[in-house]
MARKOL-824900 format. One record per residue: residue number from 1; x, y, z of N, C-alpha, C in turn; residue in one letter. Coordinates in Angstrom, 1 decimal. Example, Ala and Ser with C-alpha at 12.3 -4.5 7.8 and 13.67 -1.06 7.14 Angstrom:
<dofi: 1&nu: 13.2&nv: -5.7&nw: 7.8&cau: 12.3&cav: -4.5&caw: 7.8&cu: 13.2&cv: -3.3&cw: 7.8&roro: a> $
<dofi: 2&nu: 12.8&nv: -2.2&nw: 7.1&cau: 13.7&cav: -1.1&caw: 7.1&cu: 12.9&cv: 0.0&cw: 7.9&roro: s> $
END
This chain:
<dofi: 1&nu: 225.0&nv: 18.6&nw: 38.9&cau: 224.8&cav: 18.2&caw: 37.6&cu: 224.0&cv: 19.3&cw: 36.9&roro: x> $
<dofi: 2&nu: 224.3&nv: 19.6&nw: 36.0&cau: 223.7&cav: 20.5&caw: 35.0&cu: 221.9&cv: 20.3&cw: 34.6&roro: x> $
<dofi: 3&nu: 220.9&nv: 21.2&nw: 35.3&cau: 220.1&cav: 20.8&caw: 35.0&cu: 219.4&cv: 20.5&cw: 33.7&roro: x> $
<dofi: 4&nu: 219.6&nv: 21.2&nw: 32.7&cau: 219.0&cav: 20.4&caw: 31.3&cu: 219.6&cv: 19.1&cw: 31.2&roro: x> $
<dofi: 5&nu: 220.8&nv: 18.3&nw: 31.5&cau: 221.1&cav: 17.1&caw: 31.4&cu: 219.9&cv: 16.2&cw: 32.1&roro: x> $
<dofi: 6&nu: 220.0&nv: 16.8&nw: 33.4&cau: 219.4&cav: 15.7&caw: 34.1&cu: 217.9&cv: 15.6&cw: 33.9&roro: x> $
<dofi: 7&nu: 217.0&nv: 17.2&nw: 33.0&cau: 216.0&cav: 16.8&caw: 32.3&cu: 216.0&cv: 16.1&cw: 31.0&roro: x> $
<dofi: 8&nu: 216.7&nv: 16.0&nw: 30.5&cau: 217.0&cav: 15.2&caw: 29.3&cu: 217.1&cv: 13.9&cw: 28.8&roro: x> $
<dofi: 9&nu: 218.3&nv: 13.0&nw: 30.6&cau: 218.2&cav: 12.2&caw: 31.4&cu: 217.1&cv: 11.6&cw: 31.8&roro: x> $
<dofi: 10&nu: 216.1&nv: 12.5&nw: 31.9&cau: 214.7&cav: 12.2&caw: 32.3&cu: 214.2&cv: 11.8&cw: 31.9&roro: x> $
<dofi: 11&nu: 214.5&nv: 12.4&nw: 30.5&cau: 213.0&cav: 12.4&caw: 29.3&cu: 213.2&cv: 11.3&cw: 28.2&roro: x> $
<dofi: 12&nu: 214.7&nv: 10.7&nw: 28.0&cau: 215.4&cav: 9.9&caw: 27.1&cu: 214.6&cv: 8.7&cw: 28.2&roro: x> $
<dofi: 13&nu: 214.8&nv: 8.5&nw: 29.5&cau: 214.1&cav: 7.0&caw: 30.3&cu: 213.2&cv: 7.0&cw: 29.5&roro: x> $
<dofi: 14&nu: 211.8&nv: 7.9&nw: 29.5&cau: 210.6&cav: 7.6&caw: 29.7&cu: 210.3&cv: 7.2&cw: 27.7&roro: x> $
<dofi: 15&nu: 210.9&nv: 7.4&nw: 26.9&cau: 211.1&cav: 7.0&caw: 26.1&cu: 210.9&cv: 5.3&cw: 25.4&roro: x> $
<dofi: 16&nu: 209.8&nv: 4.6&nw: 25.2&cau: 209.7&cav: 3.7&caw: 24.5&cu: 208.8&cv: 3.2&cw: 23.3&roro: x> $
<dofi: 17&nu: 210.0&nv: 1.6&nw: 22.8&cau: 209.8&cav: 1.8&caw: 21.0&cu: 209.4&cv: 0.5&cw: 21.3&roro: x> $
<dofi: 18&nu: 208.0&nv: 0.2&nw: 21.4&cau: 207.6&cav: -1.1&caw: 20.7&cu: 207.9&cv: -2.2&cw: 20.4&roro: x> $
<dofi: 19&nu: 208.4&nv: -1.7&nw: 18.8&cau: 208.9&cav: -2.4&caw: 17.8&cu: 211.0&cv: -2.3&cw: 18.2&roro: x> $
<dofi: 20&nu: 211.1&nv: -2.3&nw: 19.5&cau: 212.6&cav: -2.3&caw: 19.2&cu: 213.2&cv: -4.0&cw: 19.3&roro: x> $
<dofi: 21&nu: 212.8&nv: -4.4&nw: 19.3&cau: 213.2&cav: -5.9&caw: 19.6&cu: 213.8&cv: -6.3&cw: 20.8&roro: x> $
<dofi: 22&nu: 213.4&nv: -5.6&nw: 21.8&cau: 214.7&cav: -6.0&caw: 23.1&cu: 215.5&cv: -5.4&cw: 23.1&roro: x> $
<dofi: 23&nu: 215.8&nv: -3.9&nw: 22.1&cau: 217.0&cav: -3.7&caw: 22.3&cu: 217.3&cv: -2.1&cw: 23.0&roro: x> $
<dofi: 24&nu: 218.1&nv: -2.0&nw: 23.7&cau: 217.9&cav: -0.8&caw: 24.6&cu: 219.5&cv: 0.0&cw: 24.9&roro: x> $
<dofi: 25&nu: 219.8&nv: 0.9&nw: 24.2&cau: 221.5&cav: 1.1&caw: 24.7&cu: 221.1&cv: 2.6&cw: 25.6&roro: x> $
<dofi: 26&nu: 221.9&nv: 2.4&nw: 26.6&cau: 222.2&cav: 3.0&caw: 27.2&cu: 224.0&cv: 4.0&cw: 27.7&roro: x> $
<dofi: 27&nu: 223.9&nv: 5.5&nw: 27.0&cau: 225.2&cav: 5.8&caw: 27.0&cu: 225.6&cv: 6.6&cw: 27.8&roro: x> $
<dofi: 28&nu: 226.5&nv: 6.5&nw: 28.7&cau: 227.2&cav: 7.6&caw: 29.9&cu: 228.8&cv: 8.0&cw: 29.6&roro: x> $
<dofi: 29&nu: 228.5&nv: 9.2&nw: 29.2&cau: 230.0&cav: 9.9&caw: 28.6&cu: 230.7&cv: 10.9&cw: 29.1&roro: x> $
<dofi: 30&nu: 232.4&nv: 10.4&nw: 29.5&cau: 233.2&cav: 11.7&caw: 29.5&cu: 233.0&cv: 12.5&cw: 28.8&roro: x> $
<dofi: 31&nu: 232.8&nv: 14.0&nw: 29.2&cau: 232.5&cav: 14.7&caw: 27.6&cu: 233.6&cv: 15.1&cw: 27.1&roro: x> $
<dofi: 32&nu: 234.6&nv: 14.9&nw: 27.4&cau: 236.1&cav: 15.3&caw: 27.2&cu: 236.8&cv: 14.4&cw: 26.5&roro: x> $
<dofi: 33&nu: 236.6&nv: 13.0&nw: 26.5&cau: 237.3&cav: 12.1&caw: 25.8&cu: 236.8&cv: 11.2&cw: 25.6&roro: x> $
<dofi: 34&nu: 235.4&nv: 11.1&nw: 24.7&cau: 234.8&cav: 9.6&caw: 24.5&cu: 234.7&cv: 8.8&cw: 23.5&roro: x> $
<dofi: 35&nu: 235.4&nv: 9.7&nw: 22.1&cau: 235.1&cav: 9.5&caw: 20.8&cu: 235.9&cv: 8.0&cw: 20.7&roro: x> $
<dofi: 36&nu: 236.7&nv: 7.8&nw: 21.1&cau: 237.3&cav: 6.2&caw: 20.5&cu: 237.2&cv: 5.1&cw: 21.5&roro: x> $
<dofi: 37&nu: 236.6&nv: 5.9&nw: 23.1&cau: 235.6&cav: 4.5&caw: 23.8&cu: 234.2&cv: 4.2&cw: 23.1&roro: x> $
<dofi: 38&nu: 233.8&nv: 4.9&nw: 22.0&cau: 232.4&cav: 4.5&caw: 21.9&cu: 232.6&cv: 4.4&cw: 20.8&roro: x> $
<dofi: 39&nu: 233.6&nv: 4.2&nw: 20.0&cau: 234.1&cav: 3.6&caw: 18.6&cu: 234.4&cv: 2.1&cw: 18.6&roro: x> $
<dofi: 40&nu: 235.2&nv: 2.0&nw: 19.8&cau: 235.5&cav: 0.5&caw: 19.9&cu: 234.2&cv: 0.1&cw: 20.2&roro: x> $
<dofi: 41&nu: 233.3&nv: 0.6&nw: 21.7&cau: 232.3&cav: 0.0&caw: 21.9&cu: 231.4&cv: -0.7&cw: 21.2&roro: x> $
<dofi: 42&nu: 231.0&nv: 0.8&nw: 19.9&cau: 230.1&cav: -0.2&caw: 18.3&cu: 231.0&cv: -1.3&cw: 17.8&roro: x> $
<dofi: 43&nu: 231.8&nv: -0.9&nw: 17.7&cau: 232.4&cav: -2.1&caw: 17.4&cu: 232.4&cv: -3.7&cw: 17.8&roro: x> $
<dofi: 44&nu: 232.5&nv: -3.4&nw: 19.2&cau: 232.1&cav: -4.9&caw: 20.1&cu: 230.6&cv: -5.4&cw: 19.8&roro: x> $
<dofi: 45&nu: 229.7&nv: -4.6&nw: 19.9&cau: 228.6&cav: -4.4&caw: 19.7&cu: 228.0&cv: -5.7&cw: 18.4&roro: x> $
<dofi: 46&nu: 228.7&nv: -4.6&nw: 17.7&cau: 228.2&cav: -5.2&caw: 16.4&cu: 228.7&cv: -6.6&cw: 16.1&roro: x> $
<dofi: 47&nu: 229.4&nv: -7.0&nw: 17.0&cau: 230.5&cav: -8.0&caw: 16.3&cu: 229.9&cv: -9.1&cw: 17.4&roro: x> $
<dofi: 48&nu: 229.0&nv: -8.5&nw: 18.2&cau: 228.5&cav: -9.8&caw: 19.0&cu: 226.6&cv: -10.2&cw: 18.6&roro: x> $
<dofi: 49&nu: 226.5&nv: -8.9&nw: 17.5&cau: 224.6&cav: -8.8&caw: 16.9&cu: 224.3&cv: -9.8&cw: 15.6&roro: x> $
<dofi: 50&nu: 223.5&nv: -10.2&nw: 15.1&cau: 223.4&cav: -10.7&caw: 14.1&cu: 222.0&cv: -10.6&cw: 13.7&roro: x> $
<dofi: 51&nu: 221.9&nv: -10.5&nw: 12.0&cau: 220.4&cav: -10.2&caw: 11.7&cu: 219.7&cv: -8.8&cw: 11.9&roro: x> $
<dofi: 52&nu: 218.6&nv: -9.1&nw: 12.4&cau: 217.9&cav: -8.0&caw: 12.8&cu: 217.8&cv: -6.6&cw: 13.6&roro: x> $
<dofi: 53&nu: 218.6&nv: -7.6&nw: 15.0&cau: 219.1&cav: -7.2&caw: 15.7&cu: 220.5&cv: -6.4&cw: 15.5&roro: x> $
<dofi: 54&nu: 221.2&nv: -6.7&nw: 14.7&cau: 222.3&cav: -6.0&caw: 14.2&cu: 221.8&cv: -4.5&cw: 13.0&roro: x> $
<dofi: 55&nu: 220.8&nv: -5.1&nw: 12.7&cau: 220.0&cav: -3.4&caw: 11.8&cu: 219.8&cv: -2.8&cw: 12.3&roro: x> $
<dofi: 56&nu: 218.8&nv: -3.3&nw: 13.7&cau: 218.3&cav: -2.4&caw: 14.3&cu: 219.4&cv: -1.9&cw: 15.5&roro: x> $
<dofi: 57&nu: 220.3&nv: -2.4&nw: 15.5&cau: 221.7&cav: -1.3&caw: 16.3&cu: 222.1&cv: 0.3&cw: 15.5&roro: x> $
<dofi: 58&nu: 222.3&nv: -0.6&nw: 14.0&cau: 222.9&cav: 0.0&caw: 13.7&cu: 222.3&cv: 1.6&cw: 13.2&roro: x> $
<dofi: 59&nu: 220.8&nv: 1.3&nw: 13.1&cau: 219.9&cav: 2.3&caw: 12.7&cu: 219.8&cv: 3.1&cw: 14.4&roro: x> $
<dofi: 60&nu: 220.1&nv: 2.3&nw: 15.3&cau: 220.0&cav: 3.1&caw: 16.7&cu: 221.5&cv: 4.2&cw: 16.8&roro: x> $
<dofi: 61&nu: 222.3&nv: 3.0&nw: 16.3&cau: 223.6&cav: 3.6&caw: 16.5&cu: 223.8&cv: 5.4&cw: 15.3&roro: x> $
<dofi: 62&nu: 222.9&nv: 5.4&nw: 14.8&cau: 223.0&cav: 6.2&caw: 13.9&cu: 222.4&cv: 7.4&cw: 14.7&roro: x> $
<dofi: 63&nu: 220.9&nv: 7.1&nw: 14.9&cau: 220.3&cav: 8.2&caw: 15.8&cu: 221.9&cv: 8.6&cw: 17.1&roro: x> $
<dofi: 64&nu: 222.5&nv: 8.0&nw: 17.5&cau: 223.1&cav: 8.3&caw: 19.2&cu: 223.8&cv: 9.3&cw: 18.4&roro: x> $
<dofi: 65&nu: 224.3&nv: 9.0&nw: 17.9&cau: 225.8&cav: 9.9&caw: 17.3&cu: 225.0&cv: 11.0&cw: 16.8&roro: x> $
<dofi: 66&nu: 224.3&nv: 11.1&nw: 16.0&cau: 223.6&cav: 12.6&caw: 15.9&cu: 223.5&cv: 13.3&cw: 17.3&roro: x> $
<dofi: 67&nu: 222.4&nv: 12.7&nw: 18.3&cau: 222.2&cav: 12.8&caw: 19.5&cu: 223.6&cv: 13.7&cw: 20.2&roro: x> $
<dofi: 68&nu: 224.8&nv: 12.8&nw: 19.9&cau: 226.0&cav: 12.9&caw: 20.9&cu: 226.6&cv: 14.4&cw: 20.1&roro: x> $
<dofi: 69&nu: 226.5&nv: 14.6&nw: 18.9&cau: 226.7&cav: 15.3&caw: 17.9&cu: 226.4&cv: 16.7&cw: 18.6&roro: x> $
<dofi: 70&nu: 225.1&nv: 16.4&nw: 18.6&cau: 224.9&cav: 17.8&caw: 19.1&cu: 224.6&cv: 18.5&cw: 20.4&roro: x> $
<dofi: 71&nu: 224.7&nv: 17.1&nw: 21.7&cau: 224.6&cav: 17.7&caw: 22.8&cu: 226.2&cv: 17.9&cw: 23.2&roro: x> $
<dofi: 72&nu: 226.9&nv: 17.5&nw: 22.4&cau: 228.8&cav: 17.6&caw: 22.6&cu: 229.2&cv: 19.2&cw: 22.4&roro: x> $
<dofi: 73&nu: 228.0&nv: 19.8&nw: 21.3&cau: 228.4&cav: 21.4&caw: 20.7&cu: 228.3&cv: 22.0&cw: 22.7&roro: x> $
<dofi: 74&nu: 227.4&nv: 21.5&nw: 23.4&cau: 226.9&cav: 22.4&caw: 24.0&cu: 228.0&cv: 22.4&cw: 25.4&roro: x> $
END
């Protein structure tokens, strides 16, 4: 495994929000073909959230894709 992943891997666990309400996603990706498993996925997602919990996905879901955005260039 590529070591910056698996420090990265590392560093994304030790990571916690408070104020997240319970909510925790955790993402493991083909790097070759993942853009319309994790399209459908939000999708499911969202269609099972409601309220708050559904903002606060969606404000999560916003950070990943940046995230995915730019560890994909690499």
């Amino acid at each position: 495994m590529n070591e910056n992943l698996s420090e990265f891997i590392k560093d994304l666990s030790n990571i916690f929000d408070s104020a997240s309400d319970d909510s925790y996603i955790s993402i493991y990706l083909n790097k070759y073909d993942y853009e319309k498993f994790i399209e459908k996925r939000i999708r499911e997602c969202k269609s099972a959230l409601k309220g708050d919990l559904l903002k606060n996905f969606n404000t999560t879901i916003i950070e990943v894709k940046g995230i995915i955005k730019k560890i994909s260039k690499k």
